[in-house]
Steps between C-alpha positions, in 0.01 A plus 500: 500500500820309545681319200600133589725289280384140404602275792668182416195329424346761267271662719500888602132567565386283782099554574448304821131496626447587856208362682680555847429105558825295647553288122459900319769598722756207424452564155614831558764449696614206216425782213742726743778212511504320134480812309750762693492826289218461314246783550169325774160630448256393799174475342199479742120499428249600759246202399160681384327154589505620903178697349358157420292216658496141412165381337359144469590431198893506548553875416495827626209758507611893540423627836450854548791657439691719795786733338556562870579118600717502101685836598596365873627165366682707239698721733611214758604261173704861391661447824568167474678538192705755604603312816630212315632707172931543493699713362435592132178273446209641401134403586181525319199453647161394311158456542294196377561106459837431591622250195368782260662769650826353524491364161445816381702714732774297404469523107460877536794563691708255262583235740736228428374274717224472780590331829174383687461292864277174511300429744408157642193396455228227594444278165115607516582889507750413204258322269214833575706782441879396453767697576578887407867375416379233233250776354779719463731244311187441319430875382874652442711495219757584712694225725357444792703354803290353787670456836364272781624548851726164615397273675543585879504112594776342738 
């Protein structure tokens, strides 16, 4: 484990959840750029819900469950992480519903602050289910930075 120093804004333990999407991967790279020196944990959950269906009634239903399918997504999200991971930064890699897991992951580990991506989305899909980054401000005591990818418009 490496010992970091506060950076200027207070921060040394930087959990930044990975979900290998472009917006997950600008908020790493801002995490990487705002806080120089403080120590980056990549937190990634493999979501359980793949296991799942959609039912009628606007929620999931267990389908039967394939350790093969979870183990295979696993290893190639392992991968991932490792691909994208510098120098000292550490990764942890979960299992489960991703707001839970990274609230907790983070907590345990003694974060400072969570960095998380946001995603665009349609109003509909936002007013169903809302977004994993607003969940996450919603759940943690710790600060929670959100980061949405600029605008790519002329």
């Amino acid at each position: 484990m490496t010992q970091t120093e506060p950076t200027p804004t207070g921060f040394a333990k930087i959990a930044v959840g990975v979900d290998f999407s472009p917006s997950s991967q600008h908020a790493l790279e801002v995490a990487r750029a705002r806080f120089p020196g403080a120590q980056i944990r990549l937190l990634h959950v493999t979501d359980a819900r793949v296991t799942t269906s959609p039912d009628l009634m606007g929620g999931v239903t267990p389908a039967v469950f394939d350790a093969g399918l979870l183990s295979s997504l696993e290893d190639a999200d392992a991968q991932r992480l490792a691909a994208i991971m510098q120098g000292s930064e550490e990764t942890e890699q979960l299992v489960g519903d991703p707001v839970t897991g990274i609230v907790e992951a983070a907590a345990r580990w003694g974060a400072d602050l969570i960095v998380v991506g946001t995603h665009a989305q349609g109003a509909l899909e936002h007013f169903f289910i809302g977004s994993s980054a607003e969940k996450i401000v919603g759940r943690s005591h710790i600060p929670v930075l959100s980061v949405r990818l600029p605008d790519r418009h002329p």
